[in-house]
DOVOFI-670389 format. One record per residue (C-alpha): z, x, y; residue in one letter; residue number from 1. Coordinates in pm, 1 decimal, decimal comma. Last residue first. Example, Ala and Ser with C-alpha at 12.3 -4.5 7.8 and 13.67 -1.06 7.14 Angstrom:
<atoms>
@w->714,0	u->1367,0	v->-106,0	r->S	k->2 .
@w->780,0	u->1230,0	v->-450,0	r->A	k->1 .
</atoms>
This chain:
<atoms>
@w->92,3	u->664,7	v->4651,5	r->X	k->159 .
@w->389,0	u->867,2	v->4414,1	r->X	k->158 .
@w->204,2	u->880,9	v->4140,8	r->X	k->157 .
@w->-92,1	u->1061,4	v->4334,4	r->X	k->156 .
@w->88,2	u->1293,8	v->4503,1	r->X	k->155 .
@w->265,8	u->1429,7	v->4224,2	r->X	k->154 .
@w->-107,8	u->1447,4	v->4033,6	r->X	k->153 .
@w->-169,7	u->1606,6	v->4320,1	r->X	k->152 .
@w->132,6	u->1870,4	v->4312,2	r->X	k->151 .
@w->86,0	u->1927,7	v->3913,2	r->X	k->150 .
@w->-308,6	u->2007,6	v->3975,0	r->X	k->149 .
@w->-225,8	u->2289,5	v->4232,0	r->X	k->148 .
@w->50,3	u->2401,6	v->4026,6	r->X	k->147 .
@w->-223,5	u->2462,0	v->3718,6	r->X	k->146 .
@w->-442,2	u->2599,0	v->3947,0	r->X	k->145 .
@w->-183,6	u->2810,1	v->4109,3	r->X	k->144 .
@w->-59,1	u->2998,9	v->3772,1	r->X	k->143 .
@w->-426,2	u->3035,9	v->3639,2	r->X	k->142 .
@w->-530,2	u->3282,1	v->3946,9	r->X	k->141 .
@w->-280,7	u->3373,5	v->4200,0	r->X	k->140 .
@w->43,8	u->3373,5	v->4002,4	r->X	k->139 .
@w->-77,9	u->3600,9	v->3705,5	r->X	k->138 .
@w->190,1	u->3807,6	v->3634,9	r->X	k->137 .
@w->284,6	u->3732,0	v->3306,5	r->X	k->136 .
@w->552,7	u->3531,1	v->3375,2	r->X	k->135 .
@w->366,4	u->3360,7	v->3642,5	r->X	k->134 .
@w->75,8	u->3215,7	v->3401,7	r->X	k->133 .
@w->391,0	u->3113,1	v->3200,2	r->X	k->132 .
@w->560,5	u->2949,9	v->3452,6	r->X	k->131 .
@w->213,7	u->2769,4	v->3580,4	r->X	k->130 .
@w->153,2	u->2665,3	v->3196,1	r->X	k->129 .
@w->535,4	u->2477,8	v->3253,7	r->X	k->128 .
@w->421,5	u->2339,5	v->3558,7	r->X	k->127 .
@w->117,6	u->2166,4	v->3370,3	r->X	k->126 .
@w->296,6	u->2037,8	v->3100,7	r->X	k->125 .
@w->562,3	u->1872,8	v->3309,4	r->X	k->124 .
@w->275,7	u->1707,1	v->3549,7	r->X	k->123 .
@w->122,3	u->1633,1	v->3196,1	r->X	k->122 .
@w->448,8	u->1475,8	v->3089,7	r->X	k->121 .
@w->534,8	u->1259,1	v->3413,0	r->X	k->120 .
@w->137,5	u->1145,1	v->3379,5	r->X	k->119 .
@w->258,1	u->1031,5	v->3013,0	r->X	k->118 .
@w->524,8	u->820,6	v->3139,5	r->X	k->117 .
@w->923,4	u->919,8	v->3168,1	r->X	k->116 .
@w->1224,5	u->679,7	v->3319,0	r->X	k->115 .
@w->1090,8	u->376,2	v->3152,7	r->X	k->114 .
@w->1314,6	u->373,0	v->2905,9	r->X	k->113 .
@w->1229,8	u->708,7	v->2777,4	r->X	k->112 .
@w->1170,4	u->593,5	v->2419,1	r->X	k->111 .
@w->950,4	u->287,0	v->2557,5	r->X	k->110 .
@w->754,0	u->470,5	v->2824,6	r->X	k->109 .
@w->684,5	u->745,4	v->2588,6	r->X	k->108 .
@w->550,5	u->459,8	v->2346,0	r->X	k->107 .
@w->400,0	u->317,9	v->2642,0	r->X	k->106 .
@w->188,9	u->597,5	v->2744,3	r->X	k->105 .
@w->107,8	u->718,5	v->2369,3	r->X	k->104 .
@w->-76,2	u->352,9	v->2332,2	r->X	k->103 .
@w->-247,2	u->439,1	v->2683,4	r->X	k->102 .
@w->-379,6	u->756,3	v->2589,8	r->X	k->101 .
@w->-495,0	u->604,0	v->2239,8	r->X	k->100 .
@w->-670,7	u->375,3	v->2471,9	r->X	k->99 .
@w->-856,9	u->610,5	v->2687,1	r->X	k->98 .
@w->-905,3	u->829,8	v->2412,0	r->X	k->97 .
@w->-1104,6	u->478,4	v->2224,3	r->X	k->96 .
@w->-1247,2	u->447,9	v->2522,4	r->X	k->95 .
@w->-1405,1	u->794,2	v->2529,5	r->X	k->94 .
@w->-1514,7	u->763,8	v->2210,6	r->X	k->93 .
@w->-1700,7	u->491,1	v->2291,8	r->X	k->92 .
@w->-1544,1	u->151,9	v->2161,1	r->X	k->91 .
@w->-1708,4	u->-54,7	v->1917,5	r->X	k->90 .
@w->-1870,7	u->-370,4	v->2057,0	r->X	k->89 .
@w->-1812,5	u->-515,1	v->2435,4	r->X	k->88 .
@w->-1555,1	u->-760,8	v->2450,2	r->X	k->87 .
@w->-1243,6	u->-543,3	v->2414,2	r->X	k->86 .
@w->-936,0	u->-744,3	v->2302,4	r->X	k->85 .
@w->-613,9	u->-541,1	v->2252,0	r->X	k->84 .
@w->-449,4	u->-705,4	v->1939,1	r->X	k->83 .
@w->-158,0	u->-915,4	v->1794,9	r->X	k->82 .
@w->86,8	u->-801,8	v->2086,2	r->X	k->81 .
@w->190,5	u->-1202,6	v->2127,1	r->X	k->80 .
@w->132,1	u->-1192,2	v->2532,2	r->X	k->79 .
@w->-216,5	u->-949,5	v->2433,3	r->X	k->78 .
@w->-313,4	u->-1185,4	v->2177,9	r->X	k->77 .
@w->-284,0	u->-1540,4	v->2415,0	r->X	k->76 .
@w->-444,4	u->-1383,1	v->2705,3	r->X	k->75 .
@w->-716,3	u->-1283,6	v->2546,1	r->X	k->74 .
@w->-769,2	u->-1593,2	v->2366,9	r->X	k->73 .
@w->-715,9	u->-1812,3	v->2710,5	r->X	k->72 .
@w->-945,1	u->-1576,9	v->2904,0	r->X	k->71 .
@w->-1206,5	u->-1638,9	v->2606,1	r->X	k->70 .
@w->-1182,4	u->-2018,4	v->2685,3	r->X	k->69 .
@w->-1377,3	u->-2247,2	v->2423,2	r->X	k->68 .
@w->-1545,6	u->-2589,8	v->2541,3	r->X	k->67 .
@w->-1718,9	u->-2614,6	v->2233,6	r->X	k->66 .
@w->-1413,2	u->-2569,3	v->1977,9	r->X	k->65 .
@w->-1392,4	u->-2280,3	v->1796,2	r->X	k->64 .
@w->-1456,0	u->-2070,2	v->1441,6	r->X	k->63 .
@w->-1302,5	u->-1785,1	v->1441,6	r->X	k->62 .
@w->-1435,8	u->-1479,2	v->1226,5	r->X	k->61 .
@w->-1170,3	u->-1205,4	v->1147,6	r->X	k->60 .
@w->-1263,8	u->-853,3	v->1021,3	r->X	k->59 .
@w->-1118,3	u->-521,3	v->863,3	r->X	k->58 .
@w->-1371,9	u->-534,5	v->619,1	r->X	k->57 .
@w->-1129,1	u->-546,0	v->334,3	r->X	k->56 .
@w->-925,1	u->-771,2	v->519,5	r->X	k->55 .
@w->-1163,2	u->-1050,3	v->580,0	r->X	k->54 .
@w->-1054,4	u->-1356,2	v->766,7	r->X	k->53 .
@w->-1177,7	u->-1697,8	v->791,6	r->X	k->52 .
@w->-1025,3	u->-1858,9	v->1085,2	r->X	k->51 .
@w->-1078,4	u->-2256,6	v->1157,9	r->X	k->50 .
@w->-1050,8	u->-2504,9	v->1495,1	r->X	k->49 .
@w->-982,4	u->-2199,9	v->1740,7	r->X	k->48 .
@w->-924,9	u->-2446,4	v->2145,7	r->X	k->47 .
@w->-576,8	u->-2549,3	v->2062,8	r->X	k->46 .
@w->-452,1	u->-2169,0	v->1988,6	r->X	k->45 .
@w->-175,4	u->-2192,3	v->1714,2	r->X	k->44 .
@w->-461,0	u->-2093,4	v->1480,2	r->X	k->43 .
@w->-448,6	u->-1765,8	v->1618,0	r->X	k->42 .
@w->-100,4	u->-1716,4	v->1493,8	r->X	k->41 .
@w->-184,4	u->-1808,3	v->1110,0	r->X	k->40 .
@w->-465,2	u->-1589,8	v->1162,5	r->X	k->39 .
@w->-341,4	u->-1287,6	v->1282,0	r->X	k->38 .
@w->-17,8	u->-1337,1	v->1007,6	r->X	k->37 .
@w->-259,1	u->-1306,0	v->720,6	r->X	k->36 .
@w->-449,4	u->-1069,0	v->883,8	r->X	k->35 .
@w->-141,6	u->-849,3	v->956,6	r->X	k->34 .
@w->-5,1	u->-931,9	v->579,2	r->X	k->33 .
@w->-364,9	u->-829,4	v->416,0	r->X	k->32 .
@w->-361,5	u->-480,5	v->607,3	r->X	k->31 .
@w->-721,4	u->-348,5	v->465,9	r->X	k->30 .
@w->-877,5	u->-297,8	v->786,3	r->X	k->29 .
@w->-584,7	u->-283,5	v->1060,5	r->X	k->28 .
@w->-713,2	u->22,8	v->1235,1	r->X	k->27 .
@w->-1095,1	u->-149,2	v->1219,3	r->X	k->26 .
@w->-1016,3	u->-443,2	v->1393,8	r->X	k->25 .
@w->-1328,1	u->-642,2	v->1441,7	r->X	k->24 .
@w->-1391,6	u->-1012,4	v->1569,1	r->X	k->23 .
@w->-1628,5	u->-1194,6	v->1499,3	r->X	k->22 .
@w->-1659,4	u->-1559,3	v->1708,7	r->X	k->21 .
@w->-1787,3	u->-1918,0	v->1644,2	r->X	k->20 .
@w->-1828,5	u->-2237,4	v->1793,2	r->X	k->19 .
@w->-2180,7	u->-2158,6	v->1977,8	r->X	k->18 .
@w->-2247,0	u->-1762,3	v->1894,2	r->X	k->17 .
@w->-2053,8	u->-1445,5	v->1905,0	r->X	k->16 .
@w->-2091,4	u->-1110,2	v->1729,8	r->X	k->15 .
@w->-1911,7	u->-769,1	v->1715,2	r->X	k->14 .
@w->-1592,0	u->-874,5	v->1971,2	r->X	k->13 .
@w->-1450,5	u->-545,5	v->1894,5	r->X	k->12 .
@w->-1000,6	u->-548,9	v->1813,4	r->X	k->11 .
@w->-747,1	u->-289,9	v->1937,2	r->X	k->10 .
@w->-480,5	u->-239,3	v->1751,6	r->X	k->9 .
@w->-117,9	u->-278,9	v->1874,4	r->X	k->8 .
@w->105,6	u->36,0	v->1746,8	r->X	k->7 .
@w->337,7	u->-17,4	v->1487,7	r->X	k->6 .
@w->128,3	u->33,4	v->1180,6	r->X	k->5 .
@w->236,2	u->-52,7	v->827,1	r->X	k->4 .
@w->175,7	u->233,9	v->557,4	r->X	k->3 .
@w->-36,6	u->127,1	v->359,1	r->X	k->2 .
@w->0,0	u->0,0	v->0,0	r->X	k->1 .
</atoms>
């Protein structure tokens, strides 16, 4: 069995037509319980008449009324934490950083309690290359770029 994630997963809208939507959510592909639960939550949802999901493929289709509100299913997932909803396909792999980024920024958020975010750790990260750089002598050089960064990322959080 696999191990059970704790992280919400982003799921593709891969096809839509008249009454009916595919959704994909590749990091829970072969989690029976989450799809068992995604559906039995989703059908909650006034306007989703039917789910059929697929586990193996990592997939849910849901079928829906006519006069079907994709704000209302996107706001409904993200309130419950069942999925991220991304409209457009599979992510690049630049999105999929972007979101990983963003996963890692609320975990750190969540064990800090809300005292540390990632940009607090790469403004950390980045002064501690600068001591290093200046340790071994090199203040001008590696040691100010990395301070430079640290100062406007500083800047910038606290705009």
């Amino acid at each position: 069995m696999r191990e059970k994630q704790l992280t919400t997963p982003a799921a593709y809208l891969v096809h839509q037509s008249r009454g009916r939507l595919r959704l994909k959510i590749p990091d829970r592909r072969l989690d029976e319980d989450y799809f068992q639960h995604l559906a039995k939550q989703l059908s909650n949802l006034a306007s989703i008449t039917n789910t059929k999901s697929n586990p193996a493929s990592g997939s849910i289709i849901l079928y829906t009324h006519p006069d079907f509100d994709m704000g209302e299913l996107d706001r409904f997932t993200e309130s419950d934490k069942l999925f991220h909803f991304f409209r457009y396909g599979h992510r690049s792999i630049a999105s999929k950083i972007t979101n990983d980024l963003s996963q890692i920024d609320v975990n750190i958020q969540q064990l800090s309690r809300g005292r540390f975010d990632i940009k607090s750790a790469y403004i950390a990260a980045l002064i501690s290359l600068a001591a290093v750089q200046i340790s071994k002598g090199k203040t001008l050089g590696p040691a100010s770029g990395f301070i430079w960064e640290a100062l406007k990322l500083i800047q910038e959080k606290n705009s």
